[in-house]
N, CA, C and O of each residue as an XYZ file, in Angstrom:
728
protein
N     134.918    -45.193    103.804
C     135.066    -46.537    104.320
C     136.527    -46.760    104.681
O     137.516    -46.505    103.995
N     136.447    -47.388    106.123
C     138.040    -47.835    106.611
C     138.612    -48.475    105.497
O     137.971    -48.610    104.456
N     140.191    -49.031    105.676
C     140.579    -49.979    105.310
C     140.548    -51.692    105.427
O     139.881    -52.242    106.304
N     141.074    -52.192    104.779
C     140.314    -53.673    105.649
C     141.801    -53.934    106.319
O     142.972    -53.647    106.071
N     141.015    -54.685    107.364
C     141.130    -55.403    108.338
C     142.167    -56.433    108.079
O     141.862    -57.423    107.414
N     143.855    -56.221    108.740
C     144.161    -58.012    107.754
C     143.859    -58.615    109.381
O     143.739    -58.130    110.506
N     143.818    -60.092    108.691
C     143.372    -61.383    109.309
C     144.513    -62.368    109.459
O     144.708    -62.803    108.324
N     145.467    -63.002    110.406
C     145.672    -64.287    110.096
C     145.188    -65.282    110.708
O     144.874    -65.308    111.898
N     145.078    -66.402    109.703
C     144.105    -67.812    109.521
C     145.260    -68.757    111.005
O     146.419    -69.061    110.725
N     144.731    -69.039    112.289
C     145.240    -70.543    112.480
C     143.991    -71.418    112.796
O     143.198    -71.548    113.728
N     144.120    -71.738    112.057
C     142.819    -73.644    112.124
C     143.733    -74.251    113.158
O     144.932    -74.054    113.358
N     142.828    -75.073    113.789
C     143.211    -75.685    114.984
C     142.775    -77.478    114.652
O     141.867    -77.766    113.871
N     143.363    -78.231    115.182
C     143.161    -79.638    114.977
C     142.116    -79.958    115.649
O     141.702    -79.082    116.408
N     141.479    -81.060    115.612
C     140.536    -81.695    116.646
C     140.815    -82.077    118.212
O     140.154    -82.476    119.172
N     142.174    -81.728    117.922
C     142.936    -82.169    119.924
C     143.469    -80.649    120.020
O     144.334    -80.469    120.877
N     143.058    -79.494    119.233
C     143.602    -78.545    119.841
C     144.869    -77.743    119.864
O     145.259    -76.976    120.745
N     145.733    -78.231    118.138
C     147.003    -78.101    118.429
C     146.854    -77.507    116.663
O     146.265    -78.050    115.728
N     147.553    -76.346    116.690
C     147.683    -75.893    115.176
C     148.086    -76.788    114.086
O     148.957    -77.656    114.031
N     147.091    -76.284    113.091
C     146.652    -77.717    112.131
C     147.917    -76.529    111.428
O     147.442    -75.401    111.292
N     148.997    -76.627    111.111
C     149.753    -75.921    110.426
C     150.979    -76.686    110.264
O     151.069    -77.574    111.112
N     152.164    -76.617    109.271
C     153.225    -77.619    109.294
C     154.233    -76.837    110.361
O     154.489    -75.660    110.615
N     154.677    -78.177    110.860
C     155.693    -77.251    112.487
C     155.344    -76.970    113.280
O     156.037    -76.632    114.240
N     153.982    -76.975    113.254
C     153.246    -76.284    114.073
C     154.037    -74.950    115.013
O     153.872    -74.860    116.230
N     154.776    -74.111    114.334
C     155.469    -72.738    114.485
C     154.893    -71.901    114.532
O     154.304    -71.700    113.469
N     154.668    -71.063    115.418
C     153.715    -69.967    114.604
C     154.240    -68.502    115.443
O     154.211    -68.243    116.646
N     154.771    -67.602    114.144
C     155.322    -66.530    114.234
C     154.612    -65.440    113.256
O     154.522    -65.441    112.029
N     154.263    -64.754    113.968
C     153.897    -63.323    113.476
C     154.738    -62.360    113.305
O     155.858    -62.242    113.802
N     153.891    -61.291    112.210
C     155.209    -59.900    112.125
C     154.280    -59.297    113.429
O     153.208    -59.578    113.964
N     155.395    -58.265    113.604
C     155.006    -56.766    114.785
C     153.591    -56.675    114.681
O     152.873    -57.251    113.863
N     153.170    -55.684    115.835
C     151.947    -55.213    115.526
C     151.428    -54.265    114.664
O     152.207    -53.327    114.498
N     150.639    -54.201    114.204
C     150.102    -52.810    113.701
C     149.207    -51.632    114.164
O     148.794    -51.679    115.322
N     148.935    -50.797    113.542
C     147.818    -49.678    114.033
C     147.157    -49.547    112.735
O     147.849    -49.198    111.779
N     145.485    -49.858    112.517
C     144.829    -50.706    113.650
C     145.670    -52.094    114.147
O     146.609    -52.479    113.449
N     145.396    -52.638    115.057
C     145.616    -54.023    115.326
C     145.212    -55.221    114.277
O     144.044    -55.253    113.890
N     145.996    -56.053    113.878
C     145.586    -56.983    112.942
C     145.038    -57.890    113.848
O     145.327    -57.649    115.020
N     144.234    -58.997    113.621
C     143.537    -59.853    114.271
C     144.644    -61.450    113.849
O     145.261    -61.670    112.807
N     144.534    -62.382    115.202
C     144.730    -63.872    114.778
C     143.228    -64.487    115.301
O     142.553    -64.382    116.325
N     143.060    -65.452    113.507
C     141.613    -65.694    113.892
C     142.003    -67.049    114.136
O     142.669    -67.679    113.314
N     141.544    -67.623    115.445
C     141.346    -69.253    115.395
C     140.155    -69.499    114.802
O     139.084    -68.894    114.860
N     140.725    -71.129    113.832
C     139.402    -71.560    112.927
C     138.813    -72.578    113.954
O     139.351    -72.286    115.022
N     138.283    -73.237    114.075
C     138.033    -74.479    114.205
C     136.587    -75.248    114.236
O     135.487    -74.875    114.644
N     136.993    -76.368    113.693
C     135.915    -77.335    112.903
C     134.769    -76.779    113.933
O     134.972    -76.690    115.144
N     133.628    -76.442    113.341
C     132.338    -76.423    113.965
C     131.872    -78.062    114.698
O     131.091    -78.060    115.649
N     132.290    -79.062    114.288
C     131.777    -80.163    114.942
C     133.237    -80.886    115.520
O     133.383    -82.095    115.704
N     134.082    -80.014    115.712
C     134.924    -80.313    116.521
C     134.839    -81.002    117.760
O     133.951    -80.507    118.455
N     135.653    -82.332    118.518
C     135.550    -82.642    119.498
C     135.841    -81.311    120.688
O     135.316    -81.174    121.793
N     136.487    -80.756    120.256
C     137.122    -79.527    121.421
C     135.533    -78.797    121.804
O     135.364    -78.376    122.948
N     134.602    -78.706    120.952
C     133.531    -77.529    121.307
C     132.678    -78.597    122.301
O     132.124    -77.952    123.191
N     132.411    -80.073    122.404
C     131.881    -80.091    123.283
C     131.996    -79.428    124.662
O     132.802    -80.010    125.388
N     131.429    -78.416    125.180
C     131.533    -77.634    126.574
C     133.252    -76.842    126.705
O     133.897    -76.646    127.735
N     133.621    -76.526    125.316
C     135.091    -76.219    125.409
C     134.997    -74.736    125.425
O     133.992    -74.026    125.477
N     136.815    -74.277    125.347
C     136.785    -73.139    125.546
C     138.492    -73.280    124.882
O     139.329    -74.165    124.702
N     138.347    -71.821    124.682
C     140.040    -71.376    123.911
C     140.443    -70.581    124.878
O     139.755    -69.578    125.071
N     141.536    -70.784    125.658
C     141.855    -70.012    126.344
C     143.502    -69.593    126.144
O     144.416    -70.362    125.847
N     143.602    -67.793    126.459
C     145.001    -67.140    125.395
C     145.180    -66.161    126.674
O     144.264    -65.883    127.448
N     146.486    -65.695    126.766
C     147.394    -64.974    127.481
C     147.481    -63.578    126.682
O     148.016    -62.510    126.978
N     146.624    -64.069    125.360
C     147.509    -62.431    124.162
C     146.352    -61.695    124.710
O     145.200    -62.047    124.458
N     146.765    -60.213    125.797
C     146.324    -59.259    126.586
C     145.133    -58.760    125.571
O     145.068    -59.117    124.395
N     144.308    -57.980    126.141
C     143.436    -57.218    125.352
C     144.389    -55.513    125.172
O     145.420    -55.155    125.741
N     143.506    -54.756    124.141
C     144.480    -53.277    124.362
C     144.741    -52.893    125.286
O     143.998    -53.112    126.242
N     145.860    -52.176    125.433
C     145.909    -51.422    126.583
C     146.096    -51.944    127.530
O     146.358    -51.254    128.515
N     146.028    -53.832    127.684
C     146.203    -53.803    128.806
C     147.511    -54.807    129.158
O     147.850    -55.603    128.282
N     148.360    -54.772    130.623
C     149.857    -55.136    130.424
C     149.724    -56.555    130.825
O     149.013    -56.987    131.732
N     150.647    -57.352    129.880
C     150.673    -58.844    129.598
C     151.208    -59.489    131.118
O     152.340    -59.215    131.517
N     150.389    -60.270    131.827
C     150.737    -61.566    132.063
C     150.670    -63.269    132.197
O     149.648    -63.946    132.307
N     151.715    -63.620    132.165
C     151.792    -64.488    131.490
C     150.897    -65.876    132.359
O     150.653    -67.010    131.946
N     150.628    -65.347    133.433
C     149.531    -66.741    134.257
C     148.354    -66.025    133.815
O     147.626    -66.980    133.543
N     147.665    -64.971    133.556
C     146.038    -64.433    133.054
C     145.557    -65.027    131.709
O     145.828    -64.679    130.560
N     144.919    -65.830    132.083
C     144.350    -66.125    130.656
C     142.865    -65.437    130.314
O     142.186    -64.826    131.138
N     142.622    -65.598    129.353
C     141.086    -64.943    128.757
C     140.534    -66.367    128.098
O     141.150    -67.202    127.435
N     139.049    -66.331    128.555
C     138.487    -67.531    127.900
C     137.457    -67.380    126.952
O     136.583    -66.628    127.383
N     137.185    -67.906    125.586
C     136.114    -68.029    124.795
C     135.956    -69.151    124.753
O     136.683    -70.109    124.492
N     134.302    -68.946    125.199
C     133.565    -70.340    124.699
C     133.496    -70.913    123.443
O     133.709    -69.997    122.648
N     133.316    -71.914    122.866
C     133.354    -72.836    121.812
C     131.899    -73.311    121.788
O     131.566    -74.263    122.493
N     131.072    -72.714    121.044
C     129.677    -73.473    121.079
C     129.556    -74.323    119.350
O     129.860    -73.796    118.280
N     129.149    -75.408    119.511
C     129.207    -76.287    118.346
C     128.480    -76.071    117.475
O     127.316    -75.766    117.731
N     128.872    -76.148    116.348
C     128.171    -75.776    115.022
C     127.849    -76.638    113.824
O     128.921    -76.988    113.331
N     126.972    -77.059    113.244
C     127.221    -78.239    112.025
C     127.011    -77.861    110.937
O     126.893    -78.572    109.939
N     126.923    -76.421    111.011
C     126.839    -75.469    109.526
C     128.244    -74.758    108.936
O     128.523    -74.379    107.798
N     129.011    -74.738    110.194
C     130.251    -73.484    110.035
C     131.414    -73.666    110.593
O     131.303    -74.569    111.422
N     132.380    -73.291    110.552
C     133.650    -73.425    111.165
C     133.207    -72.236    112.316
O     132.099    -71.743    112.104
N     133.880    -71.770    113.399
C     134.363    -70.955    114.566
C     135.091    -70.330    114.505
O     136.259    -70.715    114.446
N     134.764    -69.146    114.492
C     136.112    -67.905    114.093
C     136.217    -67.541    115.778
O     135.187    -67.301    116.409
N     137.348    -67.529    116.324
C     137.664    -66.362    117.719
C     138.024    -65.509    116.784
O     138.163    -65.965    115.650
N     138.229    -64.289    116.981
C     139.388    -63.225    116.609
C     139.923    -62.750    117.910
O     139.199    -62.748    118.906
N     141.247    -62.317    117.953
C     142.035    -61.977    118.836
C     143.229    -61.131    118.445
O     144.312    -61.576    118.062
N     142.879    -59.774    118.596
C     143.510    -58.748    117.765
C     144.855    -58.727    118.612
O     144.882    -59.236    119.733
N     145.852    -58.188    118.104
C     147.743    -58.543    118.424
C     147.851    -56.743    118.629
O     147.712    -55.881    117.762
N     148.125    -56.593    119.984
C     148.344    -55.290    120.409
C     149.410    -54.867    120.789
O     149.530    -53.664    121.021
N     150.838    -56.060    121.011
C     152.065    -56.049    121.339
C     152.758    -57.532    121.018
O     152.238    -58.627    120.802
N     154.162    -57.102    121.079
C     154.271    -58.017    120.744
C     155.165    -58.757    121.828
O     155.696    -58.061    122.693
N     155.394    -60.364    121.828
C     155.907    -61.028    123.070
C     155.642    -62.596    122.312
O     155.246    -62.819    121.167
N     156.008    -63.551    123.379
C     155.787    -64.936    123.298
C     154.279    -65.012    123.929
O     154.054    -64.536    125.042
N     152.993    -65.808    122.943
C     152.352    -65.845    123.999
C     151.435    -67.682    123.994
O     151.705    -68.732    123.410
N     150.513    -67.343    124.794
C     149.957    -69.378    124.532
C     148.473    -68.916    124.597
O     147.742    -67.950    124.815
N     148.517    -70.763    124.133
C     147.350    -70.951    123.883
C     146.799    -72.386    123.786
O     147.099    -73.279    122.994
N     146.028    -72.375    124.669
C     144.939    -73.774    124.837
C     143.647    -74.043    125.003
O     142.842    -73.147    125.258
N     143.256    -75.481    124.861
C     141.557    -75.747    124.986
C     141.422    -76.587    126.248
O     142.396    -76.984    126.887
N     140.138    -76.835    126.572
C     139.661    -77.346    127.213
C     138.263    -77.622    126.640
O     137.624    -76.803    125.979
N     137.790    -79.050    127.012
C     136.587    -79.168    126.674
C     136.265    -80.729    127.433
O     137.230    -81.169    128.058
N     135.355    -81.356    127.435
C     134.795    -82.309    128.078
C     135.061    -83.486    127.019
O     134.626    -83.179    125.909
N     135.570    -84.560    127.064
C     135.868    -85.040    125.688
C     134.203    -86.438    125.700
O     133.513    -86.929    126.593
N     134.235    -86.522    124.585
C     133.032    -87.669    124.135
C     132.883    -89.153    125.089
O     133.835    -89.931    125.162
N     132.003    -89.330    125.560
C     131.728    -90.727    126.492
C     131.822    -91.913    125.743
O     131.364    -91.919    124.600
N     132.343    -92.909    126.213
C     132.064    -94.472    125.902
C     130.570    -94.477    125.368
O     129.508    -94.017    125.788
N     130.981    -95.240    124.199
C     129.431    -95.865    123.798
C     128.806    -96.726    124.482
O     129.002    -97.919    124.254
N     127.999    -96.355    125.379
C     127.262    -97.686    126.174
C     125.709    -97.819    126.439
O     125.146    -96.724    126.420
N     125.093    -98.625    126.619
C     123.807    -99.068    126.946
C     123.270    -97.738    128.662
O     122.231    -97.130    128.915
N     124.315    -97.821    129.231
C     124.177    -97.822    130.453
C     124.660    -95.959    130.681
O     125.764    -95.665    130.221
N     124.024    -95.067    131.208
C     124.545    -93.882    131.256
C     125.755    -93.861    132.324
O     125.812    -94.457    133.400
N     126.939    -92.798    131.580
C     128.040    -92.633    132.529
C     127.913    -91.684    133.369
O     126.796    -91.170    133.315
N     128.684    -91.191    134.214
C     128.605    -89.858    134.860
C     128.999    -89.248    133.771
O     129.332    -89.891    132.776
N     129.019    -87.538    133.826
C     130.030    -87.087    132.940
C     131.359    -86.765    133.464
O     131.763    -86.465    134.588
N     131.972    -86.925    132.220
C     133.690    -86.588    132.477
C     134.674    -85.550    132.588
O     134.974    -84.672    131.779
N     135.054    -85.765    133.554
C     135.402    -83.789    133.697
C     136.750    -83.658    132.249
O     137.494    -84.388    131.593
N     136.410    -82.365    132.376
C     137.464    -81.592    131.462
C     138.649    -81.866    131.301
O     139.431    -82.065    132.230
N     138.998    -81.921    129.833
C     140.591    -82.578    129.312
C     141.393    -81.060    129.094
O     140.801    -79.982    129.141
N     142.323    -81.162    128.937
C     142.880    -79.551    128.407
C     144.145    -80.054    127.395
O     144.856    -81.011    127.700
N     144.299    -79.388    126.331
C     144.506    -79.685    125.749
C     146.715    -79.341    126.171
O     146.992    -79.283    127.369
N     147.788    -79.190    125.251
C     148.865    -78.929    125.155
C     149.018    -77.604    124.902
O     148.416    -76.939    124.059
N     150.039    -77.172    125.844
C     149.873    -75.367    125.642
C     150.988    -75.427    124.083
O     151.967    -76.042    123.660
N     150.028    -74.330    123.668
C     151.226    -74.053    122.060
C     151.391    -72.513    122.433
O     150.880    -71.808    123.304
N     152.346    -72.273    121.381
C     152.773    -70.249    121.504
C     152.628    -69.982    120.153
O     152.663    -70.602    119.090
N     152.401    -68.511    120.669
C     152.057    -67.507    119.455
C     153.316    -66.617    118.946
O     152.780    -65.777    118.224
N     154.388    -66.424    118.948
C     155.462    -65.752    118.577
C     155.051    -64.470    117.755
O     154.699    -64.410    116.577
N     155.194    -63.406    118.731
C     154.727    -62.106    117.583
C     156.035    -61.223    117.586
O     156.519    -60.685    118.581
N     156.449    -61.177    116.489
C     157.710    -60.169    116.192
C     157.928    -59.008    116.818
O     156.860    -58.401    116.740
N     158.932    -58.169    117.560
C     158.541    -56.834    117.912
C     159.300    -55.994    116.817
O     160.211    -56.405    116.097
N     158.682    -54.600    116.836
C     158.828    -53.527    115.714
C     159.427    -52.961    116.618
O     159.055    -52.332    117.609
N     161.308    -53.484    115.813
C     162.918    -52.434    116.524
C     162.923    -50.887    115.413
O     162.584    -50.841    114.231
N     163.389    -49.838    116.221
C     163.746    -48.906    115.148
C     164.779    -48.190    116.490
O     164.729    -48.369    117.707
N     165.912    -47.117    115.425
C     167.080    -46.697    115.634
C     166.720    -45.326    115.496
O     166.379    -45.068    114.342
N     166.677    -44.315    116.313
C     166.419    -43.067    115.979
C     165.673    -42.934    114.674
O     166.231    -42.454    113.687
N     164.360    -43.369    114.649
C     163.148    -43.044    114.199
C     163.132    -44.464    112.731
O     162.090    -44.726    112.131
N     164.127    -44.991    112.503
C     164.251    -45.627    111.078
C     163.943    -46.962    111.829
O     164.137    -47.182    113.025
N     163.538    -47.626    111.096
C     163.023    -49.179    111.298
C     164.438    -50.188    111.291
O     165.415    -50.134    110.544
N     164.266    -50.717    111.934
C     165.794    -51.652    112.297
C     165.234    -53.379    111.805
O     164.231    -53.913    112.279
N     166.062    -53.952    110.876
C     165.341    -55.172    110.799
C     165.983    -56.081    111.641
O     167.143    -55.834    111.969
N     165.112    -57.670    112.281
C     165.762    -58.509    113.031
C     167.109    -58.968    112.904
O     167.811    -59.549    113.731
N     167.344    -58.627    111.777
C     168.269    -59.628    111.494
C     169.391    -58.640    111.597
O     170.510    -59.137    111.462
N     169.334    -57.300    111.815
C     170.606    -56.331    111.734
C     171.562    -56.669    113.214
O     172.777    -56.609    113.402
N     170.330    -57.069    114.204
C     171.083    -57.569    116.000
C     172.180    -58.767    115.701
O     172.158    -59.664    114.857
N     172.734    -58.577    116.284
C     174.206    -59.769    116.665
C     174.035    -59.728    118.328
O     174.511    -58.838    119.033
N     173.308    -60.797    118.786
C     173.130    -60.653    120.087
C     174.184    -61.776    120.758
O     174.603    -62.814    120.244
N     174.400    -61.346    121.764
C     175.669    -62.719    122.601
C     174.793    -62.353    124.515
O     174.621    -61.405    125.281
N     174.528    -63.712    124.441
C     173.463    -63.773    125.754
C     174.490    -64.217    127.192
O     175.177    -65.198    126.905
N     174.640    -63.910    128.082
C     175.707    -63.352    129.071
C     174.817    -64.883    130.444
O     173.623    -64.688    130.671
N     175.063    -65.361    130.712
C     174.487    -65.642    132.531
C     175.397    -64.863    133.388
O     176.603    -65.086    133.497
N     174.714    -63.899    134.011
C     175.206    -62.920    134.485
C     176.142    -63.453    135.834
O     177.257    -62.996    136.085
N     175.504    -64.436    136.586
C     176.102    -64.753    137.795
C     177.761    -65.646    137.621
O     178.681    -65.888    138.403
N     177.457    -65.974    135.947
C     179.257    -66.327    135.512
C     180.431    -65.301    134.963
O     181.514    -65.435    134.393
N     179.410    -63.907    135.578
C     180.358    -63.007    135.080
C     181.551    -61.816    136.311
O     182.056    -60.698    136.212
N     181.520    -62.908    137.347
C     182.030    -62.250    138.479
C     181.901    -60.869    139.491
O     180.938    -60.111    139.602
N     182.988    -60.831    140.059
C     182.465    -59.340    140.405
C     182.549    -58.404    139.623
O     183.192    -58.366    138.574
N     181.603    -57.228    140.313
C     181.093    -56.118    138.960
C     181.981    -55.095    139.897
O     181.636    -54.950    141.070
N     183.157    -54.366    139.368
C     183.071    -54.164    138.355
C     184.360    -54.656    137.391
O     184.499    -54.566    136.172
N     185.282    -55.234    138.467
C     186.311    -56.157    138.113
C     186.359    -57.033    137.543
O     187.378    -57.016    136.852
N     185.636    -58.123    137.373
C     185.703    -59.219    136.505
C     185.191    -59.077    134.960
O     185.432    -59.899    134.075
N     184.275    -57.617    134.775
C     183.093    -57.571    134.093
C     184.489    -57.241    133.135
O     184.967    -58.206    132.538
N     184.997    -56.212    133.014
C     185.758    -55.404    132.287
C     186.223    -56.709    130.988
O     186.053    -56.602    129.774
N     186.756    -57.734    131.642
C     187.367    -58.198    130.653
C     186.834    -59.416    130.005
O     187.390    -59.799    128.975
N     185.631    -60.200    130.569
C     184.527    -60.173    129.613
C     183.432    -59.430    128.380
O     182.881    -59.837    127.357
N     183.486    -58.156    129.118
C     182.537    -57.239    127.871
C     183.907    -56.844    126.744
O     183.707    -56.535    125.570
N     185.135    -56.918    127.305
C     186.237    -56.509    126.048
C     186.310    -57.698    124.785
O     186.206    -57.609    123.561
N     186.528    -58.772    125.664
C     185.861    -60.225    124.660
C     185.127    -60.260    123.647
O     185.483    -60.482    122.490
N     183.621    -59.950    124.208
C     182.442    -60.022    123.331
C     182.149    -58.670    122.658
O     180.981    -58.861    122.318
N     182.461    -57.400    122.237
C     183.313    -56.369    122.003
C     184.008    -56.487    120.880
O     183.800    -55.949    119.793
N     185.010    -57.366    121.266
C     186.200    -58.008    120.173
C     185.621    -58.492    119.065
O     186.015    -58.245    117.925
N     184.476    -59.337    119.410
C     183.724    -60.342    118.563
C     182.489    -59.628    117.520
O     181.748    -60.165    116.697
N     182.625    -58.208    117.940
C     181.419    -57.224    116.845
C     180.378    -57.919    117.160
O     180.081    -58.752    116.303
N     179.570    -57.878    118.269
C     178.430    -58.379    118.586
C     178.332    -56.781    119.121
O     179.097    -55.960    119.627
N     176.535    -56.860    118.581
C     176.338    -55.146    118.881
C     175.375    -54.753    119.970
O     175.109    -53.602    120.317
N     174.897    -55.862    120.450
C     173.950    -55.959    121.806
C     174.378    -57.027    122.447
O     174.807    -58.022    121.864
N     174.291    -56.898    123.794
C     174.399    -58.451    124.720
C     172.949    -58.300    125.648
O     172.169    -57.355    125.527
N     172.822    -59.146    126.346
C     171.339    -60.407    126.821
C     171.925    -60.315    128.044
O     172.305    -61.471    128.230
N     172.215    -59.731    128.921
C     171.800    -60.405    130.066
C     171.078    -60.865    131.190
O     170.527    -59.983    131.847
N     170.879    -62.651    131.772
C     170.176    -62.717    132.558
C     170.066    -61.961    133.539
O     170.858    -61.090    133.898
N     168.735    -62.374    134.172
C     168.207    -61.254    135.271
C     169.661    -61.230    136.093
O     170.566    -61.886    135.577
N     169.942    -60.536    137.306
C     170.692    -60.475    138.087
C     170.073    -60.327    139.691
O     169.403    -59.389    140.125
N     170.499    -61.506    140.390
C     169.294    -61.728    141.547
C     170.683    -61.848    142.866
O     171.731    -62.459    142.657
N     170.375    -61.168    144.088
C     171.690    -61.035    144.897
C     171.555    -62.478    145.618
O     170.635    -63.272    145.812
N     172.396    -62.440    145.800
C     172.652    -63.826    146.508
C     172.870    -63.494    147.807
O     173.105    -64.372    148.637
């Protein structure tokens, strides 16, 4: 018999927004197997009327972007909570939202129905797994200093005595923004 499976728990509110304090939500790296993030949510949740969970976190294997979403339906339950699982195959910033048809006015008189609400995009923060010629590097070993590249003049003249600066300062990686020609 395999090993088990770890799981992490996010329960989701009735509007769709992690029932968690801070609503923060950061993961470690991935693993091998893949660990799963299970969304809970209330089986008689307003979100399951005609809803759906929809997430950017790629399936295996396949390469992240960030407008593709994947959708699971939400079918309502009055016995059980709703597990998605959504196994973590890399790691990155990623989102996540609902959609669902929200509940009609109480009235005598039938309404049309109401099209679809969507809920507030939230993110998934999954750690990435750094290592240094084969040894595991922890987050916290980086001293990063993040550059806007287009305030850093011409290359290769101006650069010189900015990177001697930050250099000076024992910062052991720098960030810089994209670099786009003008």
């Amino acid at each position: 018999m395999g090993g088990a499976k770890q799981v992490y728990l996010l329960p989701l509110t009735d509007g769709g927004a992690p029932d968690i304090p801070g609503e923060y939500i950061y993961l470690p790296p991935p693993t091998t197997p893949a660990y799963v993030l299970r969304f809970v949510i209330e089986g008689t949740s307003s979100i399951c009327r005609e809803g759906s969970l929809w997430t950017n976190i790629p399936e295996e294997c396949a390469e992240f972007d960030r407008s593709k979403f994947r959708q699971f339906s939400l079918q309502p339950d009055f016995n059980k909570d709703i597990h998605i699982d959504v196994p973590i195959n890399q790691a990155g910033a990623f989102a996540f939202y609902t959609t669902y048809s929200p509940l009609p006015e109480f009235t005598a008189s039938s309404l049309p129905s109401q099209k679809q609400e969507k809920s507030e995009v939230h993110y998934v923060d999954v750690s990435p797994a750094l290592s240094l010629q084969g040894a595991d590097l922890p987050l916290d070993a980086l001293s990063i200093f993040s550059v806007i590249s287009k305030f850093m003049g011409k290359y290769p003249t101006d650069w010189d005595s900015h990177l001697r600066g930050i250099s000076q300062r024992n910062y052991n990686m720098i960030h810089f923004t994209p670099l786009m020609q003008r």
